[in-house]
Structures are given as C-alpha cells and as structure tokens.
N, C-alpha and C positions, 0 to 999 in steps of 0.2 A: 497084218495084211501087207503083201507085196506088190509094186504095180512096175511092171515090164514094159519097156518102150523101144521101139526097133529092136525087133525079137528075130532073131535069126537062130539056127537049128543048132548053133555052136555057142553062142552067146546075145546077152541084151545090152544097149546101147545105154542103157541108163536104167537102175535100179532103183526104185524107190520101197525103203523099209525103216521103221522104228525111227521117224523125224530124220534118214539121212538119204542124201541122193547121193549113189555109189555109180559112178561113169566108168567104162570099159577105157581101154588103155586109146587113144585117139592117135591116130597119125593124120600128114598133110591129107588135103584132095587133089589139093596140085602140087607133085613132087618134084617140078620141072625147077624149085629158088634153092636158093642154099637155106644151112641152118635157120636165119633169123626170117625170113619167109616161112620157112614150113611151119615155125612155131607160131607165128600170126596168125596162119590158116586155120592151125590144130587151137589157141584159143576163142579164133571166130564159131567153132565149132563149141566150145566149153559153153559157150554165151548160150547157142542156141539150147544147146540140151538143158541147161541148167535152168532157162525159160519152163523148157518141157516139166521139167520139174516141179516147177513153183518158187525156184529158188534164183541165185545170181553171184555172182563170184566176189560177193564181200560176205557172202556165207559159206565160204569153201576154208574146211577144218585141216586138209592136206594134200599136199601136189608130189605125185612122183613123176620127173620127168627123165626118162634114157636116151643119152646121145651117145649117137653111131661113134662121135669121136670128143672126147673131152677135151680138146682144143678148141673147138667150136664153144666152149664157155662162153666168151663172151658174148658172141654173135644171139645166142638163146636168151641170156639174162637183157638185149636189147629189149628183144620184141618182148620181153614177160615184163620189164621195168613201166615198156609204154603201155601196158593192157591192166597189172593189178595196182587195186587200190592201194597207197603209200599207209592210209594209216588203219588196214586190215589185212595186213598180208596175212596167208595160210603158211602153218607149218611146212617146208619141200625140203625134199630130198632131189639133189641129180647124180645119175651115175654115167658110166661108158657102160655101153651095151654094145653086143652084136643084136644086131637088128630084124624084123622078119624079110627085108628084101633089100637089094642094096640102094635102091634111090628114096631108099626112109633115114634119113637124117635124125630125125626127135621123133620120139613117143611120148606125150603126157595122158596121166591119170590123176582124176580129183575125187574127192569125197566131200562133201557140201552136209549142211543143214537143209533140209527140206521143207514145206509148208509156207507159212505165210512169211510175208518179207516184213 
C-alpha cells in the first residue's frame, strides 16, 4: 500500500510505502536569508512532513542535500548541526547544484522509516 500526502499533478510531498517515508526534494518558504536560513526553513519543513508520516528525524535512513554553491558548506552544515540528532545522524550526501530558480540556495531530500516511533 502506498499513501500520498500533498499530492499535486507533478509530484507528492511525502510518500509513504513498505515502512519508508520518501519526502520530495524540499526548498526554503522564505527565500529572502542566505544559505543557513534557508536550510532551517527547508528542515522546519522535514519536521512537519515527517510528523505527517508517523515518523521523525532520528528515523531518517538518508539526506541528500544540493547547494547552489559549495562554498556555502559551512553556512548549511550550521543550521543541519543545530537541527539533527548527534547520536542518530542519517547517511548525507551534499553536492553543488544548479538549482530550480536563482534565490533557491539548498535543496534537501530524506528518506525516513515510517510507522511507529
């Protein structure tokens, strides 16, 4: 069984299948801070969805996150240091990306465990 959350005609916001919650690639809401702003935004965002879920980010199995500029490392790894758990971090990957629009700084994507916590 799969269950579909913020379903729009191109993609879902959050996938749930076979005990895993697969989240779509998340950008800021407000794109107006630099890097370590956007990325607070984008995982105030992981929190909620991963609620929707059933699940929470000390069960997220992998992070992919794309910055517009890889200099901005450190600025990213701030806000991600102050948000996941020290002693459950997920597998991540970051790379440089070009991005879908130019005031998108970071993109992340997770994949979680789903179901009971």
């Amino acid at each position: 069984m799969i269950t579909r959350h913020e379903v729009t005609g191109r993609l879902s916001k959050v996938l749930v299948a076979n005990g895993f919650a697969f989240l779509s690639g998340l950008t800021a809401k407000d794109r107006s801070g630099g890097v370590k702003e956007q990325t607070a935004d984008i995982l105030a965002q992981i929190d909620g969805y991963l609620a929707l879920a059933g699940t929470d980010k000390t069960r997220i199995v992998v992070a992919n996150i794309w910055l517009k500029d890889i200099s901005t490392f450190a600025e990213m790894n701030a806000a991600w240091e102050a948000w996941v758990d020290p002693s459950q971090p997920p597998a991540r990957a970051t790379v440089e990306s070009r991005l879908a629009a130019e005031n998108i700084l970071v993109e992340i994507q997770v994949q979680a465990l789903s179901g009971s916590l």
